[in-house]
N, C-alpha and C positions, 0 to 999 in steps of 0.2 A: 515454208511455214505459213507464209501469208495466203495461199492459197487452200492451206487446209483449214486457217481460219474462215475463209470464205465460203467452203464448202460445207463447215459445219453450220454460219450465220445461214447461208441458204436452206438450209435442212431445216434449222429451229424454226426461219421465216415459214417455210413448206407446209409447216403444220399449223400454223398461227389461225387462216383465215375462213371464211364463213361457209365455205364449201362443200357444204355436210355430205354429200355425193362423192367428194374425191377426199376429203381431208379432213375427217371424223371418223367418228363410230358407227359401225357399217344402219346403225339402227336410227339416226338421228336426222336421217333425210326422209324417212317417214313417220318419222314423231311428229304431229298437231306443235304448231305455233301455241303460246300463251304469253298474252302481254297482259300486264295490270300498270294502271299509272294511275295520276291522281286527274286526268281527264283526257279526255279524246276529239277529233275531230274529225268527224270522213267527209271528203267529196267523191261521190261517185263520179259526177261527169267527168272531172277531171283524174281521177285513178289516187288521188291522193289520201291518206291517212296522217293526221300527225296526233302524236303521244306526248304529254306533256306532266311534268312534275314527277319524281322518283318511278321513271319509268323502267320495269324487268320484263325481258322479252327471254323465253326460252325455248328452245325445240332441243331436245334428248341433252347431248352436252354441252349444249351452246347456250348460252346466256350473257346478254347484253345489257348493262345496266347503265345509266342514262338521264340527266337532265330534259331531252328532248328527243325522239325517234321518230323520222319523218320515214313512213314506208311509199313507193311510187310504184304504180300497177298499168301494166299495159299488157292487155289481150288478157286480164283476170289472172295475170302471174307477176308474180311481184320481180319489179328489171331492175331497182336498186333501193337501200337501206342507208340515211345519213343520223346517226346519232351524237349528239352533241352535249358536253357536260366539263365538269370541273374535276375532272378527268371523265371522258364516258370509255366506260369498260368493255372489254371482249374477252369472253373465257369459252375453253373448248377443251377437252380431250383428245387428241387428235385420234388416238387409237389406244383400245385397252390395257398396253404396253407401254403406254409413252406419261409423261405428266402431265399436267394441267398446264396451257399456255395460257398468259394473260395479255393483254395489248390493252396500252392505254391511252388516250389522247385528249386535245379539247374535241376533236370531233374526228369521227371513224364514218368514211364511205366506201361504200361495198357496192360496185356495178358488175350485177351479175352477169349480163351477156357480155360483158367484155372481159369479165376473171379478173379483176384489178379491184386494189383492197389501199386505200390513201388513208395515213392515218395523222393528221397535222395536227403543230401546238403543242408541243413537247413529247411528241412521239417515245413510246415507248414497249417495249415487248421483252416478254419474261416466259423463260420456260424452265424450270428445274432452278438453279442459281445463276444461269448465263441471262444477262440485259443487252439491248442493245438501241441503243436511243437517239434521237438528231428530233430537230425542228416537225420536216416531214419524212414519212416512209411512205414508198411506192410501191408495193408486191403485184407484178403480172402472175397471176397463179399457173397459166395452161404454158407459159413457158419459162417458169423457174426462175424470173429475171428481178431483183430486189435493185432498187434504188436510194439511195437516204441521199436527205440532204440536211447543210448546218441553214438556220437561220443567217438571214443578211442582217449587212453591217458588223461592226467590230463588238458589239453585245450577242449575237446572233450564237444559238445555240450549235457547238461543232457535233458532227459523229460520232459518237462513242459506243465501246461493244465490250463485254466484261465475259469472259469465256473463263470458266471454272475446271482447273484442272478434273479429268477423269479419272478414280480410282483404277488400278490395275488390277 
């Protein structure tokens, strides 16, 4: 039984993250970026972009909402995404069959060349009725591997997963 719970937490994770190439809507990794915030800041020399104040970042069904969105660019493709907020949000479709996943965190980082999606500060992810929540989540995307962990010390926030019986 605990293993089918794992397999199903795996599968909700699976579809959670920013992947638009492997785990979206076949059409949302060539959707144009769109961000609006209430300011910007680019360094070219340095590949950096930061986004600042009610920041929404979209590409097909991915949307990112956001106190703060740092993008970092190296060789003119963007290698990782930290956005940070009271809760900063991630929503996605995974596929036109599936529902809406949401993940929430104080801050969500996404390192694309590594496939690892960190989401700390009261970690949280939602798809259909099922949560599953801890301090930090860890998702290696290319090899399926999910990690939570509780907050430290005896306040420290434990693991929790709320798995919603399925109609038959």
């Amino acid at each position: 039984m605990l293993n089918n719970r794992f397999a199903h937490l795996s599968l909700l994770l699976l579809s959670v993250w920013l992947s638009p190439a492997c785990f979206a809507l076949p059409s949302d990794s060539s959707q144009p970026i769109h961000i609006s915030a209430d300011s910007a800041h680019m360094d070219e020399n340095s590949g950096t972009t930061t986004y600042n104040g009610n920041v929404l970042m979209v590409q097909g069904s991915m949307e990112i909402r956001a106190t703060n969105v740092d993008l970092y660019r190296t060789n003119d493709d963007i290698s990782h995404i930290i956005a940070t907020g009271d809760p900063a949000n991630f929503r996605q479709q995974p596929s036109a069959d599936k529902p809406i996943t949401n993940a929430f965190g104080q801050q969500l980082e996404y390192r694309i060349a590594d496939k690892t999606v960190t989401i700390t500060g009261q970690a949280r992810v939602e798809q259909a009725r099922d949560t599953f929540s801890g301090e930090r989540i860890v998702y290696q995307m290319d090899k399926a591997i999910v990690n939570a962990y509780s907050g430290t010390g005896s306040s420290g926030e434990r693991v929790k997963m709320i798995i919603q019986p399925k109609a038959k």
